[in-house]
C-alpha positions as CSV (number, residue, x, y, z in Angstrom):
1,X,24.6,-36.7,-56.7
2,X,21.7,-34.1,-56.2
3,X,20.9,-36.3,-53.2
4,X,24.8,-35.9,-51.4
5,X,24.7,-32.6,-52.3
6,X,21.4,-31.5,-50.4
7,X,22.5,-33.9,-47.2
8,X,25.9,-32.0,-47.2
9,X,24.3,-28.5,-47.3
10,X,21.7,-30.0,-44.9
11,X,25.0,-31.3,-42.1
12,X,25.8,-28.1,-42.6
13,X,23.0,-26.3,-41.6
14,X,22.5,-28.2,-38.4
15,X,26.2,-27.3,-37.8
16,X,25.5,-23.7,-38.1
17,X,22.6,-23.9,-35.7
18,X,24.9,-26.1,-33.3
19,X,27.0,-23.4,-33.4
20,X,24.9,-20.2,-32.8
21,X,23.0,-22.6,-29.9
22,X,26.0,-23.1,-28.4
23,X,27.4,-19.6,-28.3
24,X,24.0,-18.5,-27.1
25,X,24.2,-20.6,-24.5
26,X,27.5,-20.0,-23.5
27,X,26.7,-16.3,-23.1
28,X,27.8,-15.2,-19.7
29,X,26.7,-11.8,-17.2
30,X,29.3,-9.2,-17.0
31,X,28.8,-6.3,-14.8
32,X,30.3,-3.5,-13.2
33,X,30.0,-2.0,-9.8
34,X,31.7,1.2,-8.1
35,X,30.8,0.1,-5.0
36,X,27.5,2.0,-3.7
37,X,28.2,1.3,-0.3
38,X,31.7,3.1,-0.3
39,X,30.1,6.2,-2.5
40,X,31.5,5.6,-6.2
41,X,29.9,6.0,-9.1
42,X,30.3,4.8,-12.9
43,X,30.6,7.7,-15.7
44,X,29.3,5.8,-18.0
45,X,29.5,7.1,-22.1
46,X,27.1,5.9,-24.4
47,X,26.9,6.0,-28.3
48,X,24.3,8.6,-27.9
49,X,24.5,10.0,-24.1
50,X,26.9,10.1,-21.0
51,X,25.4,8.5,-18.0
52,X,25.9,7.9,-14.1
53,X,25.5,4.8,-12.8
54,X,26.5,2.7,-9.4
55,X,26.3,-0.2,-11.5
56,X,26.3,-1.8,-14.9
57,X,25.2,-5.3,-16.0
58,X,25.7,-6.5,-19.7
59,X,25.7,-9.9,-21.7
60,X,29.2,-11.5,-22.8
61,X,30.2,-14.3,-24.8
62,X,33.3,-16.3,-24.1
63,X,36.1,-14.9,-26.4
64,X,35.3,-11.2,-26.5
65,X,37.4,-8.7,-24.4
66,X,35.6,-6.7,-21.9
67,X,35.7,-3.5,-24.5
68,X,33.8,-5.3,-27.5
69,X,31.3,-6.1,-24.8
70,X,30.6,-2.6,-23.9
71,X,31.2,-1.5,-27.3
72,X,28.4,-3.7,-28.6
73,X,26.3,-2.7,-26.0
74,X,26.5,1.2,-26.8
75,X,29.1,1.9,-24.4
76,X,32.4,3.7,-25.4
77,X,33.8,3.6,-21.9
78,X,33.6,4.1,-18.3
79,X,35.7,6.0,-15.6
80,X,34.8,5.5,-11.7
81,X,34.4,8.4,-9.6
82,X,34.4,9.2,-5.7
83,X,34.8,12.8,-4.0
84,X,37.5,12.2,-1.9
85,X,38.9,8.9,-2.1
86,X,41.5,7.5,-5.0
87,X,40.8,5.0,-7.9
88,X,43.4,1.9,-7.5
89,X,42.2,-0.7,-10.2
90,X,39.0,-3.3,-10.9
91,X,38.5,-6.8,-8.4
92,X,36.9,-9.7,-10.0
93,X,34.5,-10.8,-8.3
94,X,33.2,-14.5,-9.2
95,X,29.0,-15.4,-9.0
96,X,28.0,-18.7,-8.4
97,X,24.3,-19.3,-8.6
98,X,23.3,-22.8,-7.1
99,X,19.6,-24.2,-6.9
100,X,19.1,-25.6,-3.7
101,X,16.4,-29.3,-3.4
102,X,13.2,-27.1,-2.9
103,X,14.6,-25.0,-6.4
104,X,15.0,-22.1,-5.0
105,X,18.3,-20.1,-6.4
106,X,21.0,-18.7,-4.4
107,X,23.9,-16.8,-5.6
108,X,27.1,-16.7,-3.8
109,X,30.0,-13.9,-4.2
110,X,33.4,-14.4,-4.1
111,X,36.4,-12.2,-4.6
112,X,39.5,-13.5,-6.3
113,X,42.4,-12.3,-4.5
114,X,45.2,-10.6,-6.3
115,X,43.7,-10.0,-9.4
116,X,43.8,-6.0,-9.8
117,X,43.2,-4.7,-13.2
118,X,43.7,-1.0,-14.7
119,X,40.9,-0.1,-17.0
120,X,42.6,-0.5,-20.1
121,X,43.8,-3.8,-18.8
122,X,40.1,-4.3,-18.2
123,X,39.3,-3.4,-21.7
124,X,41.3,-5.9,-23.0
125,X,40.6,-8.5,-20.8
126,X,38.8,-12.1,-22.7
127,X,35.5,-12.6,-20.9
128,X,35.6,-15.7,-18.9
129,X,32.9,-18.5,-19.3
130,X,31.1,-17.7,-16.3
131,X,29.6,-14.8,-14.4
132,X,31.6,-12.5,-13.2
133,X,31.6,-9.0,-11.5
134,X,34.3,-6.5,-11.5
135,X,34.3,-4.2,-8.6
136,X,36.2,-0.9,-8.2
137,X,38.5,-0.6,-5.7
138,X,39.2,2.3,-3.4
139,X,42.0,3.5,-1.9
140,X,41.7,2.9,2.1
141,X,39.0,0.5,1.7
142,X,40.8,-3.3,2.6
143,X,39.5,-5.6,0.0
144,X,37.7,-8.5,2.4
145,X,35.5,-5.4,3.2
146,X,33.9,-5.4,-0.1
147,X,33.0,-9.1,-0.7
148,X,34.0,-12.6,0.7
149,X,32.4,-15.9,0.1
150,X,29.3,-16.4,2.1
151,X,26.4,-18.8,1.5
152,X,23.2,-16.6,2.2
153,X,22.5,-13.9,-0.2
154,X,21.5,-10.7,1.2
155,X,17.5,-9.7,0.9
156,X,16.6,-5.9,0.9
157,X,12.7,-5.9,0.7
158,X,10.9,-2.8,-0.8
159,X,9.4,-0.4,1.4
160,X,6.1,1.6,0.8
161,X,5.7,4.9,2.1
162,X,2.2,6.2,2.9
163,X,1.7,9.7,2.7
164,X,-1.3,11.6,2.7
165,X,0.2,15.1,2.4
166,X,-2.0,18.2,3.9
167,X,-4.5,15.5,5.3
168,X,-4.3,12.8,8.1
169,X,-4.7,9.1,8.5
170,X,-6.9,8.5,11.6
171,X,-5.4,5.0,12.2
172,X,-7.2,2.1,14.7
173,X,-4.3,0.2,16.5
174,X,-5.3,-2.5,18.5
175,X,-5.3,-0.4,21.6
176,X,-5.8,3.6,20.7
177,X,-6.4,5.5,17.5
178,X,-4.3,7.9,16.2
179,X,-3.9,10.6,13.9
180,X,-0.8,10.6,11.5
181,X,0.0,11.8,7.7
182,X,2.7,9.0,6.8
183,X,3.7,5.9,7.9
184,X,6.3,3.4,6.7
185,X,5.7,-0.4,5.9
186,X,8.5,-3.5,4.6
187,X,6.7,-5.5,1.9
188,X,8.1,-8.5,0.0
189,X,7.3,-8.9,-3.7
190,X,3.9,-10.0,-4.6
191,X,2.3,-8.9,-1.7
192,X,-0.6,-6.3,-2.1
193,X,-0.3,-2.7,-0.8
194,X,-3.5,-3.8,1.4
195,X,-2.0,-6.9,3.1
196,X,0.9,-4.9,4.4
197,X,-0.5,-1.3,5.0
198,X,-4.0,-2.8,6.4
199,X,-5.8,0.0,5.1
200,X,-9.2,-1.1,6.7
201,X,-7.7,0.3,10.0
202,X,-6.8,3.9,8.5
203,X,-9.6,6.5,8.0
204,X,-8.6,9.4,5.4
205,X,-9.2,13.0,7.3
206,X,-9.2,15.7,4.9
207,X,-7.9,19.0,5.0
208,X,-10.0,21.9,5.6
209,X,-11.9,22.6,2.2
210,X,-10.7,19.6,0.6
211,X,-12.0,16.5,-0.6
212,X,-9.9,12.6,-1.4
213,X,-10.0,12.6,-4.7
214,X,-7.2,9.3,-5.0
215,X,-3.3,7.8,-4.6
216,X,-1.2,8.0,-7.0
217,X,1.9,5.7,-6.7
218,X,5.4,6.5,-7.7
219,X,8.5,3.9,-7.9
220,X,11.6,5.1,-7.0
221,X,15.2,3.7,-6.3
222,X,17.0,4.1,-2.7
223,X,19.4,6.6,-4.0
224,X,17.2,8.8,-5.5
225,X,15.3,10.0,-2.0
226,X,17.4,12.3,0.7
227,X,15.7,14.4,3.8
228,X,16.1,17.5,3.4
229,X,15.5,20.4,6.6
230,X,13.6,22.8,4.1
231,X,11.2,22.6,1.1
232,X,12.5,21.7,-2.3
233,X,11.2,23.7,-5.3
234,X,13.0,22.4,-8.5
235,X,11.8,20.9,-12.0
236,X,11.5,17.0,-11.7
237,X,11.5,16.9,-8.3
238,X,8.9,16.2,-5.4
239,X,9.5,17.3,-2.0
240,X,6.6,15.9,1.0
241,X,7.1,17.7,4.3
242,X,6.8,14.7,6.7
243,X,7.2,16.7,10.3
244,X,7.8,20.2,10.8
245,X,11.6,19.6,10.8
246,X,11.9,17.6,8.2
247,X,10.9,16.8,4.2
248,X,11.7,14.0,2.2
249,X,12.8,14.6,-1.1
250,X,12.5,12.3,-4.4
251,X,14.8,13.2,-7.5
252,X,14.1,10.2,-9.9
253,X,10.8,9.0,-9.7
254,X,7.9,7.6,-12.0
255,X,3.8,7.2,-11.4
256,X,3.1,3.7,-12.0
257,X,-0.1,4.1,-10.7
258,X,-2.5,7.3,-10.8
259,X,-5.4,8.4,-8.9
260,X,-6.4,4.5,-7.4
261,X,-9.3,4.7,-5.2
262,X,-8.7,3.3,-1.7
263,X,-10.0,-0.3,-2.9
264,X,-7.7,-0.6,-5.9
265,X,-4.9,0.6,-3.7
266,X,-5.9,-2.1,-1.4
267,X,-5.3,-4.5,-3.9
268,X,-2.2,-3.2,-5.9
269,X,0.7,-5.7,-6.0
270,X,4.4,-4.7,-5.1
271,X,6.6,-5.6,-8.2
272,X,9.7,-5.3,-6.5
273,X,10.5,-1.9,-6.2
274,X,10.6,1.4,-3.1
275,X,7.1,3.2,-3.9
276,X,5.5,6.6,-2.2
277,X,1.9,6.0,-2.0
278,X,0.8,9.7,-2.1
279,X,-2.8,10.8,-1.5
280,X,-4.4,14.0,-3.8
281,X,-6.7,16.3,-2.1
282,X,-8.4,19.2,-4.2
283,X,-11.0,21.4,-3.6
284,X,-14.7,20.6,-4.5
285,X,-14.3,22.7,-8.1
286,X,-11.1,21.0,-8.7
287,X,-12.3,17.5,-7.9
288,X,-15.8,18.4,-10.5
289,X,-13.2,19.7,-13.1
290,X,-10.9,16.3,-13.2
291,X,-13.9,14.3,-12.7
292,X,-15.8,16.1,-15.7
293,X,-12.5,16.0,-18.2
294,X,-12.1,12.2,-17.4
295,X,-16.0,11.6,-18.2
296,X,-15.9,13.9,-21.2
297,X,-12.9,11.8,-22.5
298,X,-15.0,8.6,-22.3
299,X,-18.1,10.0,-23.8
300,X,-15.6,11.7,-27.2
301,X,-14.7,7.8,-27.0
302,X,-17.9,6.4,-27.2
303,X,-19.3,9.0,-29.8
304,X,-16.6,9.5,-32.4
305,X,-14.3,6.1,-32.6
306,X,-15.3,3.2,-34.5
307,X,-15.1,0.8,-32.0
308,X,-16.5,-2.9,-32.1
309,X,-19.8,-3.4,-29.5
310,X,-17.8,-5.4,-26.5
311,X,-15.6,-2.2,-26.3
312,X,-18.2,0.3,-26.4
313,X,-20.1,-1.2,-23.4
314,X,-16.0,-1.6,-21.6
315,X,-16.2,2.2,-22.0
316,X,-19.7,2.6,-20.7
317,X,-18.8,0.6,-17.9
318,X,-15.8,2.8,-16.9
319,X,-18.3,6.0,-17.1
320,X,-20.7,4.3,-15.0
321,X,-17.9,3.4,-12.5
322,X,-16.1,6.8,-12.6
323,X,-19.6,8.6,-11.8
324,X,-20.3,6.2,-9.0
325,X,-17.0,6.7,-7.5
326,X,-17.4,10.6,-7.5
327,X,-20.5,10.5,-5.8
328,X,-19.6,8.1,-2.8
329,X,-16.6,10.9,-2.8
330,X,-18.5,13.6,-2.4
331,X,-21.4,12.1,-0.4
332,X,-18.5,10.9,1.9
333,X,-17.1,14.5,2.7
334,X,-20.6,16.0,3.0
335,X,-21.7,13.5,5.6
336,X,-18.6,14.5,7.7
337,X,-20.1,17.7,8.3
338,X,-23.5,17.0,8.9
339,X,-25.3,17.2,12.1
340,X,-26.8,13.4,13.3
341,X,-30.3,14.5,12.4
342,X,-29.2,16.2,8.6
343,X,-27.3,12.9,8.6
344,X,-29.7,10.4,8.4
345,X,-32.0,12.9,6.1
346,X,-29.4,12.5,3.5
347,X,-29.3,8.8,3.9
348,X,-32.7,8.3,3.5
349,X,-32.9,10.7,0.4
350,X,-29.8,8.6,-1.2
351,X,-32.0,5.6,-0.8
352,X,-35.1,7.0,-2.7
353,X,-32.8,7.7,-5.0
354,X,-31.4,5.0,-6.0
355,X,-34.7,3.0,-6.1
356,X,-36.0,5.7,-8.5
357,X,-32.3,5.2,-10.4
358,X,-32.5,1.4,-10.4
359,X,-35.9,1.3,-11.8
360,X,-34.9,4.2,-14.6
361,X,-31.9,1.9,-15.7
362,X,-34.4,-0.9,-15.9
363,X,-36.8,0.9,-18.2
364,X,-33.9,2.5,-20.1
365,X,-32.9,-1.1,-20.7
366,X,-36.1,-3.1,-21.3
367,X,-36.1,-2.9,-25.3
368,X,-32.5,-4.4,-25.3
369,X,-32.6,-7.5,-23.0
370,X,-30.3,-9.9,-24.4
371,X,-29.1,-8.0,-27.1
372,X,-25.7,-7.1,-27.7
373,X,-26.3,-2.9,-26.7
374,X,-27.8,-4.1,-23.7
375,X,-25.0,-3.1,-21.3
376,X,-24.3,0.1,-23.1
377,X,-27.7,1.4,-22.8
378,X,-28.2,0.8,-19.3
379,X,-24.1,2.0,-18.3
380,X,-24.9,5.4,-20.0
381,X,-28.9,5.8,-17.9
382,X,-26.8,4.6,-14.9
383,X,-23.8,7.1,-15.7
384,X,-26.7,10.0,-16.4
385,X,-28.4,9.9,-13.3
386,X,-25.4,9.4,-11.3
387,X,-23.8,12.8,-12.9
388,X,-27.2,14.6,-12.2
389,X,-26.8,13.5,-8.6
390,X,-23.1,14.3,-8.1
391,X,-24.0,18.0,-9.2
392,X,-26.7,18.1,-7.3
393,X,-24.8,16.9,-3.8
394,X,-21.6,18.5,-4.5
395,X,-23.4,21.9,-4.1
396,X,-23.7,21.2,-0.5
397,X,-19.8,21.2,-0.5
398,X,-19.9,24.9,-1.0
């Protein structure tokens, strides 16, 4: 009896989990769209927030109406908008996704004609078992001019837009060299920034005063950049003059990447997104001070936190490498202004010292060959000297 019993709780068990696999499985996309191309927007209410939106993409399962989806997702409702124009119901739009023989995927769109719903019809509308969009429709807008079937999906690559602000770019075409502050590239994901932008033709020229202290990256969506004929000064907002006539303007924007040196630019991957590749000038004080606060960060690291060996010598590494990126920074602007002669001076002073540097680290190091605080000893000598010399050559900035 005991034995029945445990094989029918068992059977039922596996049921259960037949069950929940196959409603998972079943789950379908539902989303929204107003339409970008025509101007409309979703007012979108959440449990916590109301929201703006062009579209809005959320997980179904077979059986629910379209309101317990957005309920269950946070949302208490939505309400298409457009200046001008009049809201006439919701298209459904079927997606068919297909893998072609090389298994690459490929969705096709398709509106279903005649099938106009009112948003409370919408609401109450049983989510069908395979993914669908519903798109608002707009008075004086024919339907077959917002989708048809068709069998090649649409590509929009991201862009990347180089800007180097008060500076220049001296750029080396294959016929002449130029000066420019921006320029404009198409890149498809996974490509780097330096593969696209080939940024071992473009020499940074700084502004007068100034030295490159790095690019910071910022993503940022189509809608979110307009031109603008004059500045824009407002909270959350960046503004780059590009020509005399003319800025471009970012409203919602993140830095995904801060203050890359030229190299790591080089080698930064797209991830799918628009990105403004923006280069930071400052002033020879102002480059010491962020310089100094990164390297004083490092060093409270090293000496207060209780951190195991491998990551103490990571952190001496990265104050090694921050020091020896400041000084080819600041040995790179003083060159510029140096006569031939004071030119090759400095060069051959740099060399003596970093023969005299190498063979400090060495000694610094010799107690500790092949011991675990090898690398942190020799990183923090390196990092030392390099500081002392940094100081020393940034004077000849002022």
């Amino acid at each position: 009896m005991k034995k029945k019993t445990i094989a029918f709780i068992t059977i039922l068990c596996l049921l259960f989990a037949a069950a929940c696999l196959a409603e998972e499985e079943n789950q379908v996309d539902v989303s929204f769209e107003s339409y970008m191309e025509a101007g409309g927007v979703l007012n979108v209410t959440w449990t916590e927030y109301s929201d703006e939106t062009g579209g809005l993409g959320l997980i179904g399962t077979p059986g629910q109406t379209i309101g317990e989806v957005l309920q269950n997702n946070g949302v208490l409702s939505v309400k298409p908008m457009l200046d001008g124009d009049v809201f006439e119901g919701w298209m459904e739009v079927e997606l068919i996704t297909t893998v072609d023989e090389d298994g690459w995927e490929r969705t096709e769109y398709s509106l279903v004609p005649g099938l106009d719903y009112t948003t409370e019809e919408l609401m109450n509308l049983v989510v069908p078992d395979h993914n669908v969009m519903y798109v608002v429709k707009w008075a004086g807008i024919p339907e077959e001019e917002y989708f048809a079937p068709y069998e090649e999906e649409t590509v929009v690559l991201p862009s990347i837009t180089l800007l180097c602000g008060e500076g220049n770019m001296l750029v080396t075409g294959e016929e002449e060299q130029y000066e420019a502050n921006w320029s404009v590239a198409m890149i498809e994901p996974g490509q780097t920034f330096g593969e696209v932008l080939e940024m071992d033709t473009r020499e940074l020229v700084a502004p007068a005063g100034k030295v490159f202290a790095g690019w910071t990256v910022l993503d940022y969506a189509t809608a979110a950049m307009e031109i603008s004929e004059t500045p824009v000064e407002k909270e959350g907002v960046l503004c780059f003059e590009l020509f005399e006539d003319y800025h471009v303007v970012l409203h919602d924007y993140y830095a995904c990447a801060e203050m890359l040196t030229t190299e790591e630019l080089t080698e930064y991957a797209c991830e799918g997104f628009d990105h403004m590749v923006v280069a930071v000038w400052m002033t020879a004080d102002e480059y010491m001070t962020f310089v100094m606060e990164k390297a004083e960060a490092i060093k409270a690291t090293l000496e207060n936190d209780l951190l195991p060996q491998v990551n103490l010598n990571m952190k001496s590494e990265a104050l090694r490498e921050l020091w020896d990126a400041a000084l080819a920074t600041v040995l790179g602007e003083v060159a510029k202004n140096l006569p031939e002669e004071e030119r090759v001076k400095l060069t051959n002073e740099q060399n003596a010292w970093k023969e005299a540097t190498e063979k400090a680290v060495e000694a610094a190091g010799k107690d500790f060959e092949g011991g675990s605080m090898y690398a942190l000893v020799v990183n923090m000598e390196a990092a030392n000297q390099t500081e002392a010399r940094v100081h020393e050559i940034c004077r000849m900035l002022k």
